[in-house]
PDB file as gemmi writes it, atoms N, CA and C in Angstrom:
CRYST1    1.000    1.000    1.000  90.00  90.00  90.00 P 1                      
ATOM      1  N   UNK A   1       0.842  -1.181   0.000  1.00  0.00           N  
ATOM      2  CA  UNK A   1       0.000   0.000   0.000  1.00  0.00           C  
ATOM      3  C   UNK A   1       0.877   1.230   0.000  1.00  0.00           C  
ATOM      4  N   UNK A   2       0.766   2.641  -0.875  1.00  0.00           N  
ATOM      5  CA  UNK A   2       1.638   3.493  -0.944  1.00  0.00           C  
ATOM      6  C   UNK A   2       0.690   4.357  -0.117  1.00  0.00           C  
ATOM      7  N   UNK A   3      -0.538   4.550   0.021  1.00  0.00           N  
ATOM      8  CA  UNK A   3      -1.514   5.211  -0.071  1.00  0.00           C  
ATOM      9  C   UNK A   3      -0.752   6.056   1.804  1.00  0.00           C  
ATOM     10  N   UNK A   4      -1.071   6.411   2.619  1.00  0.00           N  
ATOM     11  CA  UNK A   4      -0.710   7.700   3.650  1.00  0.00           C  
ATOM     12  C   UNK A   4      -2.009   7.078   4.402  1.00  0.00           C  
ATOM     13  N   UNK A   5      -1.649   6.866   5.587  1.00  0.00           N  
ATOM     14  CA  UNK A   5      -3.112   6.940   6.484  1.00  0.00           C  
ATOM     15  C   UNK A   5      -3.789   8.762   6.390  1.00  0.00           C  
ATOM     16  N   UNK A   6      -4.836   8.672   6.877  1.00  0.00           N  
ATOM     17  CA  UNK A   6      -5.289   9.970   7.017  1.00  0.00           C  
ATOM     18  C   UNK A   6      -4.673  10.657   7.974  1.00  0.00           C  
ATOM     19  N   UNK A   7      -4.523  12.265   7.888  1.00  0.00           N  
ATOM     20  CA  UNK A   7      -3.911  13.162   8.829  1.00  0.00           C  
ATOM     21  C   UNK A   7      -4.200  12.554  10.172  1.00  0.00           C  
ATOM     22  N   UNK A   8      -3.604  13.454  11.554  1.00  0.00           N  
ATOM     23  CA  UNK A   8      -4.253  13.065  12.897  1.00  0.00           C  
ATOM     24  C   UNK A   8      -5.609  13.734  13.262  1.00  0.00           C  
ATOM     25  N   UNK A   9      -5.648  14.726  12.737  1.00  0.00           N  
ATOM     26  CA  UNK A   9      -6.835  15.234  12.840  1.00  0.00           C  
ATOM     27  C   UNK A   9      -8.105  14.534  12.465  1.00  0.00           C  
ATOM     28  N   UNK A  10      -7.812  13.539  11.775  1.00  0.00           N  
ATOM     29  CA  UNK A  10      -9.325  12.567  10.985  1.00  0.00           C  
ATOM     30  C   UNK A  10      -8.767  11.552  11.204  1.00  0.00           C  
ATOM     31  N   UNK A  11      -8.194  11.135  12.325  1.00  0.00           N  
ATOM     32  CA  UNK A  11      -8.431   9.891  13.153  1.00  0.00           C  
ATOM     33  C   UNK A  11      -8.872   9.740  13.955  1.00  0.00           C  
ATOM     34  N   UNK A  12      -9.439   8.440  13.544  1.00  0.00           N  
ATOM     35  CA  UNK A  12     -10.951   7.978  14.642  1.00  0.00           C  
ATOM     36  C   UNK A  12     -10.364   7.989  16.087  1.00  0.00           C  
ATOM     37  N   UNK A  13      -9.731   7.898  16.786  1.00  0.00           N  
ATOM     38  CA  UNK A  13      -9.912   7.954  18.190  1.00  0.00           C  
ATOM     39  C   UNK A  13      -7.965   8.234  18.481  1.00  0.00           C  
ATOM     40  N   UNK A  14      -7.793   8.386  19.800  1.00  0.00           N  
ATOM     41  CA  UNK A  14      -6.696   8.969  20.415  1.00  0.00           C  
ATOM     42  C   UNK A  14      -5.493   7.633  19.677  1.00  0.00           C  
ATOM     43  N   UNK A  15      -5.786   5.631  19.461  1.00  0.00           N  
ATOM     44  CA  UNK A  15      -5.114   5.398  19.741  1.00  0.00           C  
ATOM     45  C   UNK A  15      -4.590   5.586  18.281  1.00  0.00           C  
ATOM     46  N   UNK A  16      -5.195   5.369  17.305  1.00  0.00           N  
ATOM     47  CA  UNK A  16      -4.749   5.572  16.002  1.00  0.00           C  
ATOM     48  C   UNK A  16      -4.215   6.701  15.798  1.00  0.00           C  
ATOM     49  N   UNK A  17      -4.468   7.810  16.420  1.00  0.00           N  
ATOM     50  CA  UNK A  17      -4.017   9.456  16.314  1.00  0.00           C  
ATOM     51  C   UNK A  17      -2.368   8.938  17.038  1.00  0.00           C  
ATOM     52  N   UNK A  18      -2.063   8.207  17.730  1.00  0.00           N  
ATOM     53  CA  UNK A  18      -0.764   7.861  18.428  1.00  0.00           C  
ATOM     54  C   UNK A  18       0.253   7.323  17.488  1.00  0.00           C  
ATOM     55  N   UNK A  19      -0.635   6.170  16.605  1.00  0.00           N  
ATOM     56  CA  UNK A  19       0.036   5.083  15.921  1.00  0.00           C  
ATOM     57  C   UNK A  19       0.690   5.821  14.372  1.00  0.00           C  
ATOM     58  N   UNK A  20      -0.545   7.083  14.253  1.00  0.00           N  
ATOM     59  CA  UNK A  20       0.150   7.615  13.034  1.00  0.00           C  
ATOM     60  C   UNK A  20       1.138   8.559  13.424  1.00  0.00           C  
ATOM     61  N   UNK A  21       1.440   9.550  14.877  1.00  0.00           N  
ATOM     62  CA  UNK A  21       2.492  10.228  15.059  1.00  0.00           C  
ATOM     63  C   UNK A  21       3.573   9.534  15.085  1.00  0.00           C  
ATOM     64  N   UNK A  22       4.036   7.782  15.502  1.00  0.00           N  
ATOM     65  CA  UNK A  22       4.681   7.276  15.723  1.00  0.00           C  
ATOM     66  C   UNK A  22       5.106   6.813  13.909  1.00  0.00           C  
ATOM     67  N   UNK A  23       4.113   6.658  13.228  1.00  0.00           N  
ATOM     68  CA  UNK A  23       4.569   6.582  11.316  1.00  0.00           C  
ATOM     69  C   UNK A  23       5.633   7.869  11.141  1.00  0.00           C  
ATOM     70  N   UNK A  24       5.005   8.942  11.333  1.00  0.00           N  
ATOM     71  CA  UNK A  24       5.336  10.337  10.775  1.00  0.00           C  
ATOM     72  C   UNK A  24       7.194   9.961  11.363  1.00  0.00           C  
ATOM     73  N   UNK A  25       6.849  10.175  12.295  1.00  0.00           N  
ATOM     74  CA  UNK A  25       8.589  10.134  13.374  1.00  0.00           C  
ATOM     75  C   UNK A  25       9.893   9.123  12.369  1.00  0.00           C  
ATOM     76  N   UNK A  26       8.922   7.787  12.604  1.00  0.00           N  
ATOM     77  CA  UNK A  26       9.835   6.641  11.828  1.00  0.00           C  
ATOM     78  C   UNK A  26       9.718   7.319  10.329  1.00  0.00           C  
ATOM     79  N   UNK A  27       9.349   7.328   9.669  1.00  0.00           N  
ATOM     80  CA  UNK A  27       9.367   8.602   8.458  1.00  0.00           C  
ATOM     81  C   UNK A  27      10.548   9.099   8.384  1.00  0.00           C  
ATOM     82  N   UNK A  28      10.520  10.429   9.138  1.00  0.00           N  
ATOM     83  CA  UNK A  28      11.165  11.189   9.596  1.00  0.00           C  
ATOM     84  C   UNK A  28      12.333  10.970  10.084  1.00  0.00           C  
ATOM     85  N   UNK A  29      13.147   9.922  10.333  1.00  0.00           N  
ATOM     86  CA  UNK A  29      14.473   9.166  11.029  1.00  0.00           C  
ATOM     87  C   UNK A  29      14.927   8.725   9.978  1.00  0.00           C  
ATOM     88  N   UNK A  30      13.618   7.742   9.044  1.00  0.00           N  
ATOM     89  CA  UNK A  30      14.140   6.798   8.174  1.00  0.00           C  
ATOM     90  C   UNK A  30      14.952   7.878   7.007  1.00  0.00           C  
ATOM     91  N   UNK A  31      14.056   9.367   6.724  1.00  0.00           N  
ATOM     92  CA  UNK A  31      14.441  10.333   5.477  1.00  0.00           C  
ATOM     93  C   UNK A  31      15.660  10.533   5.699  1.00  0.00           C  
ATOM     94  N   UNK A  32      16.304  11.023   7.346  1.00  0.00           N  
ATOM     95  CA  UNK A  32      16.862  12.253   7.604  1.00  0.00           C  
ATOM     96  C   UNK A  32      18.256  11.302   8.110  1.00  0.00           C  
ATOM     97  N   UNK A  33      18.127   9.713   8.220  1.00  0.00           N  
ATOM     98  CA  UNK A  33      19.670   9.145   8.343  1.00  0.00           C  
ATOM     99  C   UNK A  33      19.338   7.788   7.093  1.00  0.00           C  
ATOM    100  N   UNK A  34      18.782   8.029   6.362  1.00  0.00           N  
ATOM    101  CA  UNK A  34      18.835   7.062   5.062  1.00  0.00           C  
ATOM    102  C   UNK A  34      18.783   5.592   5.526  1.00  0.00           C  
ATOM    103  N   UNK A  35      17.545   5.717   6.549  1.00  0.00           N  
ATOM    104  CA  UNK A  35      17.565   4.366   7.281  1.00  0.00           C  
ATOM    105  C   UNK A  35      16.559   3.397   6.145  1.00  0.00           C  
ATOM    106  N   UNK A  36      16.676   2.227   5.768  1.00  0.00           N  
ATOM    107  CA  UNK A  36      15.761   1.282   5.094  1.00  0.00           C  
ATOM    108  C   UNK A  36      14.074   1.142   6.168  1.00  0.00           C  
ATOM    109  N   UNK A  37      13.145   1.686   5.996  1.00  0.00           N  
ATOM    110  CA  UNK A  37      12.018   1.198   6.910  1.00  0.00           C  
ATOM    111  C   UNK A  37      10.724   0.783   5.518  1.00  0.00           C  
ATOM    112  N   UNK A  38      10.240  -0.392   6.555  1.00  0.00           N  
ATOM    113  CA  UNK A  38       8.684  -0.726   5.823  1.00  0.00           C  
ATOM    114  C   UNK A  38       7.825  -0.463   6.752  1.00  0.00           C  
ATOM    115  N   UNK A  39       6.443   0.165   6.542  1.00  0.00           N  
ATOM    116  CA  UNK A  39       5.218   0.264   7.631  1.00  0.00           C  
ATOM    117  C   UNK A  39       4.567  -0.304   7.317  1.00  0.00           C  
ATOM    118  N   UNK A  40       4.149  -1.383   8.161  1.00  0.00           N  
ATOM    119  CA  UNK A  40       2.580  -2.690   8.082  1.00  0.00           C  
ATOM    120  C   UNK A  40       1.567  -1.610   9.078  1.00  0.00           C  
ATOM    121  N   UNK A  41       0.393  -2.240   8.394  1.00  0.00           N  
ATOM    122  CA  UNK A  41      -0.730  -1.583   9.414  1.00  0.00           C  
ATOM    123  C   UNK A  41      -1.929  -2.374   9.340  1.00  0.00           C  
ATOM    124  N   UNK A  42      -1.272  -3.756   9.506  1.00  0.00           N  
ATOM    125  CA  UNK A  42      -2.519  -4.694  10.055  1.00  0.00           C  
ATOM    126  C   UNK A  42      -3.639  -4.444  10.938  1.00  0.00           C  
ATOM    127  N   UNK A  43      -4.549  -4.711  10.301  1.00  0.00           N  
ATOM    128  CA  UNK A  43      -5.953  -4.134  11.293  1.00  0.00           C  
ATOM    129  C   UNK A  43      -6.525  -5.521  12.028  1.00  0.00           C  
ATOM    130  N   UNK A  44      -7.480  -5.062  12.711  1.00  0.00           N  
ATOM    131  CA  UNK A  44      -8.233  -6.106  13.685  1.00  0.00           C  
ATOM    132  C   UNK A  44      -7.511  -7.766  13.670  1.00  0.00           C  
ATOM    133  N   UNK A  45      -6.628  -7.371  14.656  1.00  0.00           N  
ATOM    134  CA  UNK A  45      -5.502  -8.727  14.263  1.00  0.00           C  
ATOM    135  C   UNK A  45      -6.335 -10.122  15.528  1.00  0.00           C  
ATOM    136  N   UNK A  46      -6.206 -11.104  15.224  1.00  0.00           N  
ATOM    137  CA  UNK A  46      -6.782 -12.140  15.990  1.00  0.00           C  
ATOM    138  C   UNK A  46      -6.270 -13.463  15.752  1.00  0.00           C  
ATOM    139  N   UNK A  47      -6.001 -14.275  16.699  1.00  0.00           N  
ATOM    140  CA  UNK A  47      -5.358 -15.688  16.853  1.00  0.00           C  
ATOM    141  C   UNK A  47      -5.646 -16.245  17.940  1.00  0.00           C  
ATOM    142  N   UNK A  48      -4.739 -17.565  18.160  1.00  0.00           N  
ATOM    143  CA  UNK A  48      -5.225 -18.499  19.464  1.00  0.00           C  
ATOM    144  C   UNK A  48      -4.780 -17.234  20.625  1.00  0.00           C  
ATOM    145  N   UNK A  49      -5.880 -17.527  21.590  1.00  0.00           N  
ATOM    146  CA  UNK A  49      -6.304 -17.214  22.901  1.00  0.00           C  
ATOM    147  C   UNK A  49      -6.566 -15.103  22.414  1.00  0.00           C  
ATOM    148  N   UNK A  50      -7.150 -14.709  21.817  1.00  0.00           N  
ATOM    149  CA  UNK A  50      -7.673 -14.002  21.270  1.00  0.00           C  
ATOM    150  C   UNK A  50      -8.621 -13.862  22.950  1.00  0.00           C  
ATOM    151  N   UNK A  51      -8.886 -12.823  23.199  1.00  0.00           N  
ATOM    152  CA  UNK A  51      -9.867 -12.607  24.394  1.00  0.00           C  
ATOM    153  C   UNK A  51     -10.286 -11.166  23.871  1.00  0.00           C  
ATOM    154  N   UNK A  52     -10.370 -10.487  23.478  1.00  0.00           N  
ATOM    155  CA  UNK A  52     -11.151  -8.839  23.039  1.00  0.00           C  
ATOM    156  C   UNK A  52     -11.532  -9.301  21.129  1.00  0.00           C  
ATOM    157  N   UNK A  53     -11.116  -9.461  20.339  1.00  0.00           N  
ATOM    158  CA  UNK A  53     -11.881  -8.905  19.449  1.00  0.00           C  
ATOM    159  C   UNK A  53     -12.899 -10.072  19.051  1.00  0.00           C  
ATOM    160  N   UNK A  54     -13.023 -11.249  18.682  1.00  0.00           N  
ATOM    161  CA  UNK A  54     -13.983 -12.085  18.389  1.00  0.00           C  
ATOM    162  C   UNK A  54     -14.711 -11.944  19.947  1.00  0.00           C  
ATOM    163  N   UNK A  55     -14.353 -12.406  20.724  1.00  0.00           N  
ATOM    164  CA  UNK A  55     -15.501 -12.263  21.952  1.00  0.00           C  
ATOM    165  C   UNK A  55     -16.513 -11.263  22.099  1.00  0.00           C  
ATOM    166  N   UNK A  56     -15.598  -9.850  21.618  1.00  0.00           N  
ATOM    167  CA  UNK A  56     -16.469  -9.022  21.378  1.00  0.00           C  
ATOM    168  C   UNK A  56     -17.524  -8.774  20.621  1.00  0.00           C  
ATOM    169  N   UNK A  57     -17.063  -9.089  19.506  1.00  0.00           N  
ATOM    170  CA  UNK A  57     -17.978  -9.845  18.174  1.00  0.00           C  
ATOM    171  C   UNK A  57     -19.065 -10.532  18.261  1.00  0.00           C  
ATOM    172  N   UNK A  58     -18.608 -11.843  19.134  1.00  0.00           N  
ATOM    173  CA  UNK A  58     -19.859 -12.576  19.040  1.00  0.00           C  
ATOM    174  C   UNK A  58     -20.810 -12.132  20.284  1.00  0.00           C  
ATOM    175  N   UNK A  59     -20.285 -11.319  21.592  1.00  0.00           N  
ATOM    176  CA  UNK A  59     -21.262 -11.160  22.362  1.00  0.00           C  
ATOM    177  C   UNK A  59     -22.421  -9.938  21.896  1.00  0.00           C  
ATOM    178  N   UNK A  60     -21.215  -9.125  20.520  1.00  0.00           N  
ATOM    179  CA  UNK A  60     -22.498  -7.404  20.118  1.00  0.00           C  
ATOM    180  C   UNK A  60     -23.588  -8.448  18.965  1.00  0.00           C  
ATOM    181  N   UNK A  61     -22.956  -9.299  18.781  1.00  0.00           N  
ATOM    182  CA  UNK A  61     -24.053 -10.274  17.882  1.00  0.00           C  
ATOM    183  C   UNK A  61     -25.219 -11.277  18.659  1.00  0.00           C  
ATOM    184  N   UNK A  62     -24.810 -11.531  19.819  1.00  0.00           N  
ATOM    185  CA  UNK A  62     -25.901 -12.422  20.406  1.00  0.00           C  
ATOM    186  C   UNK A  62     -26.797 -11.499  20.964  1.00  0.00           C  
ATOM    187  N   UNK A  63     -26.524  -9.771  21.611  1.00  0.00           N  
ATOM    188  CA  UNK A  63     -27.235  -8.915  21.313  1.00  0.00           C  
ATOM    189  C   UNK A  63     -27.814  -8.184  20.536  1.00  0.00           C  
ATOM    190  N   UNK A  64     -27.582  -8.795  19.325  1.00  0.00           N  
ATOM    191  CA  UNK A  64     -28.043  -7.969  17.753  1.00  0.00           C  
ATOM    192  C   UNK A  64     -27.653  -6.382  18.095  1.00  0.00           C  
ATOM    193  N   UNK A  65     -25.987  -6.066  18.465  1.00  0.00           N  
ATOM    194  CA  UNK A  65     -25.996  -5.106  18.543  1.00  0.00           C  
ATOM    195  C   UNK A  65     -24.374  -4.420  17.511  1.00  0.00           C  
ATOM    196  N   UNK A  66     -24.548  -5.338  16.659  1.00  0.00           N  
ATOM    197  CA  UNK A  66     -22.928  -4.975  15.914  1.00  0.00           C  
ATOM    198  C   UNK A  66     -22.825  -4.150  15.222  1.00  0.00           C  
ATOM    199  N   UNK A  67     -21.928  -3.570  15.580  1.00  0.00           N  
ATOM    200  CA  UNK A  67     -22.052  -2.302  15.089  1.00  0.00           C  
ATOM    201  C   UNK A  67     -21.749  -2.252  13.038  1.00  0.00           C  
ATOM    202  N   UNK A  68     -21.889  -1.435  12.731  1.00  0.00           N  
ATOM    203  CA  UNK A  68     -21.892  -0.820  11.248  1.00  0.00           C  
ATOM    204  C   UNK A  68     -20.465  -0.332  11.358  1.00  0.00           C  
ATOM    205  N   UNK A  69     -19.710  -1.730  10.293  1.00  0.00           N  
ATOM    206  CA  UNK A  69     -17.789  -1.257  10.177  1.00  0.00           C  
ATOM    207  C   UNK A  69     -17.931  -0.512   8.511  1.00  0.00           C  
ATOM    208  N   UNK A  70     -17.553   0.703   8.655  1.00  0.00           N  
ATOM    209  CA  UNK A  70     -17.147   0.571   7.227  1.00  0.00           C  
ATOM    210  C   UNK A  70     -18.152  -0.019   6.026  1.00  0.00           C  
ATOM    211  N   UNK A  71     -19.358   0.870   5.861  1.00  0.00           N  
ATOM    212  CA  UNK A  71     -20.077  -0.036   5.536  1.00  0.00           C  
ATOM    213  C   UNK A  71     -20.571  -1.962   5.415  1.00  0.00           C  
ATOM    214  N   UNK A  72     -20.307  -2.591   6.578  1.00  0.00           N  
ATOM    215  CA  UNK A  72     -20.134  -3.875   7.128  1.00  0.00           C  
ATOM    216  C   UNK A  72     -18.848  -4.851   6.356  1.00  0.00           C  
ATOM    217  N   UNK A  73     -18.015  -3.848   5.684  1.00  0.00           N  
ATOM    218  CA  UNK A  73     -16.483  -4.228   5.521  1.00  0.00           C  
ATOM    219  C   UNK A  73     -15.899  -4.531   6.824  1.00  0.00           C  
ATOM    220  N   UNK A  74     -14.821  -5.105   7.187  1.00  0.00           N  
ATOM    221  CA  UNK A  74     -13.620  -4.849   8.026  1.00  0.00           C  
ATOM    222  C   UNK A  74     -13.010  -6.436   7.750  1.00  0.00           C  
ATOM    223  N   UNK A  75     -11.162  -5.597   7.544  1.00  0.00           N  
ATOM    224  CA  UNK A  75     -10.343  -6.735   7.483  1.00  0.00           C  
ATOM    225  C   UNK A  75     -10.218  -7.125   8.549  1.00  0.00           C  
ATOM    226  N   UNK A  76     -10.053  -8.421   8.777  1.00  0.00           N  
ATOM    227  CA  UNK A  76      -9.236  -8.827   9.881  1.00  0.00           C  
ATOM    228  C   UNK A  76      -7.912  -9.715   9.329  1.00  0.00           C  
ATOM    229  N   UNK A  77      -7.168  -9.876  10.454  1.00  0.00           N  
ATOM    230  CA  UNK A  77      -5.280 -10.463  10.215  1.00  0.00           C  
ATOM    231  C   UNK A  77      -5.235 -11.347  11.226  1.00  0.00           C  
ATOM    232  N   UNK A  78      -4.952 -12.593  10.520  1.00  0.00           N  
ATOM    233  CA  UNK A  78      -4.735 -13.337  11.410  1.00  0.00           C  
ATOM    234  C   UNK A  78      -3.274 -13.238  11.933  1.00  0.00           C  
ATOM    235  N   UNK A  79      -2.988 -13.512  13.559  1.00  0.00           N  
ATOM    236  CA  UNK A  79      -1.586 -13.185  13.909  1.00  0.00           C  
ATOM    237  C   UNK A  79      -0.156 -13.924  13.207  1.00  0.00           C  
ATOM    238  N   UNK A  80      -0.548 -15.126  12.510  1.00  0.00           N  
ATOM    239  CA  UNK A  80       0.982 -15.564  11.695  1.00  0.00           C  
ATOM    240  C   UNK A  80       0.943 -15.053  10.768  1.00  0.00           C  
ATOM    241  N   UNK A  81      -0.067 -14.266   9.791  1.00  0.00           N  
ATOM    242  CA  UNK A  81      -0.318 -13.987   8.618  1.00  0.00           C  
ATOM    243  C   UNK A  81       0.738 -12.694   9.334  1.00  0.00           C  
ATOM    244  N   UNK A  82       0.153 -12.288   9.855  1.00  0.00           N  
ATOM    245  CA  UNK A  82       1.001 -10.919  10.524  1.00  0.00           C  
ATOM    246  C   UNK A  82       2.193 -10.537  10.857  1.00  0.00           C  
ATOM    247  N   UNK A  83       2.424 -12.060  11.245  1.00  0.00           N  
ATOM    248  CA  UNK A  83       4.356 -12.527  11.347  1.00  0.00           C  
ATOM    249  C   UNK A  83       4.818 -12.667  10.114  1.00  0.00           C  
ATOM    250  N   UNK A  84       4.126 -13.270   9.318  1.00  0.00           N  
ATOM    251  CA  UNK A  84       5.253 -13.656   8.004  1.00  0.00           C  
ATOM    252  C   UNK A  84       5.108 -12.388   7.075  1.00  0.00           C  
ATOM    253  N   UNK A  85       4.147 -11.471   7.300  1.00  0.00           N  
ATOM    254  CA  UNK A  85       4.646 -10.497   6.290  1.00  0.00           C  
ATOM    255  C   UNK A  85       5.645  -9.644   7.070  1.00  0.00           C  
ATOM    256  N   UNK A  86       5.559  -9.641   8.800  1.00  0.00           N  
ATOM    257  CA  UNK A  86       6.804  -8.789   9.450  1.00  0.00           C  
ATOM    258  C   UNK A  86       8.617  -9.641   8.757  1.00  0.00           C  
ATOM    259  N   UNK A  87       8.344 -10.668   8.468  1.00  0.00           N  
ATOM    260  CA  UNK A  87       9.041 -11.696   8.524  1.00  0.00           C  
ATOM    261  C   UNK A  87       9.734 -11.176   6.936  1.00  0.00           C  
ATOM    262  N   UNK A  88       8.847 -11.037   5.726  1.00  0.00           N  
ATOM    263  CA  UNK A  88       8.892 -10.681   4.262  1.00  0.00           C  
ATOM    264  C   UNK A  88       9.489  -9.344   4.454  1.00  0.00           C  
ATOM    265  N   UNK A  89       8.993  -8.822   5.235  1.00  0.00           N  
ATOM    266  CA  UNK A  89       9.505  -7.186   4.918  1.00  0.00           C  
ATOM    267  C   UNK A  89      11.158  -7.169   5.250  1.00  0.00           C  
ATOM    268  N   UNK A  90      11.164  -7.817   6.765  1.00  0.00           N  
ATOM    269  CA  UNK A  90      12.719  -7.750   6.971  1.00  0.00           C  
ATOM    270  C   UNK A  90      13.668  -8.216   5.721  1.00  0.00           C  
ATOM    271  N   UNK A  91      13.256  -9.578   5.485  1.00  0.00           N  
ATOM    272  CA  UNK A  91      14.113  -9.855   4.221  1.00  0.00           C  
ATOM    273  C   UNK A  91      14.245  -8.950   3.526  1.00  0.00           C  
ATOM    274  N   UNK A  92      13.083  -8.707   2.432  1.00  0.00           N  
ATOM    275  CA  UNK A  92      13.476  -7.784   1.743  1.00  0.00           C  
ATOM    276  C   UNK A  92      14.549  -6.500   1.871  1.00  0.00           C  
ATOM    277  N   UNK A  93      14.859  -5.997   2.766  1.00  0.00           N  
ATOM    278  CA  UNK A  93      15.229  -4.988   3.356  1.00  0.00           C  
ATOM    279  C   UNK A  93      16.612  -5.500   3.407  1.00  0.00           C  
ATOM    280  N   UNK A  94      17.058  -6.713   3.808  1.00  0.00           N  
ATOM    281  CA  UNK A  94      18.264  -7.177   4.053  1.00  0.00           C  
ATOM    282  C   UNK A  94      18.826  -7.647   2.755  1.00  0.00           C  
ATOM    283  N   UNK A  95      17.849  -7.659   1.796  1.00  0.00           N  
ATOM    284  CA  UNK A  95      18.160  -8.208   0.147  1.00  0.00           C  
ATOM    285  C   UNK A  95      18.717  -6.899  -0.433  1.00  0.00           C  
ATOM    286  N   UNK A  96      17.824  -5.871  -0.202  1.00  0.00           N  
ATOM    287  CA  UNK A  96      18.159  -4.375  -0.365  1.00  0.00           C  
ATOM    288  C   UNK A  96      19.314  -3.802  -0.173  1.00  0.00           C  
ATOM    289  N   UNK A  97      19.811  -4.319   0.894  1.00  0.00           N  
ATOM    290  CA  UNK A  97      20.681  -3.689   1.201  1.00  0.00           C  
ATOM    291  C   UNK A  97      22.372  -4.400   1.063  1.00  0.00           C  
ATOM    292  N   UNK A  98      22.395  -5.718   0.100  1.00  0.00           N  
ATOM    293  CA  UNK A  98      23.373  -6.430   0.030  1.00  0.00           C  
ATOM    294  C   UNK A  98      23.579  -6.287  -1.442  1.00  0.00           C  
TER     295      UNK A  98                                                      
END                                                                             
């Protein structure tokens, strides 16, 4: 994805407003000492012993109360899926740089 999350100002809540000052910074290190960086931004990540996001899920559903994602879009990542692309990026980076 080349695409820029949205400014901080049009992020949905404090923690994403955190996660993109912390992009901008690594950005900003990576420009200004010619460091190699990749940014993943896996969303709604879930695996074994998972306790907040499916639980949550199925209890706003046994209340018929789930909410409206994104017009009833939302990715989810499973957690090895999540490792092996952390896993792809490093390589690459180490291919890059040899």
């Amino acid at each position: 994805e080349n695409s820029p999350p949205p400014p901080i100002e049009k992020q949905a809540n404090r923690y994403s407003a955190t996660k993109k000052i912390a992009e901008d910074i690594v950005k900003e290190v990576s420009e200004r000492y010619g460091l190699p960086t990749i940014m993943l931004r896996p969303r709604a990540m879930y695996g074994p012993g998972d306790r907040t996001l499916f639980p949550l899920l199925a209890e706003r559903l046994k209340q018929k109360r789930l909410p409206l994602i994104q017009n009833n879009l939302q990715d989810f990542t499973y957690i090895d899926n999540a490792v092996y692309a952390c896993l792809c990026c490093m390589q690459k980076v180490v291919n890059q740089q040899e």
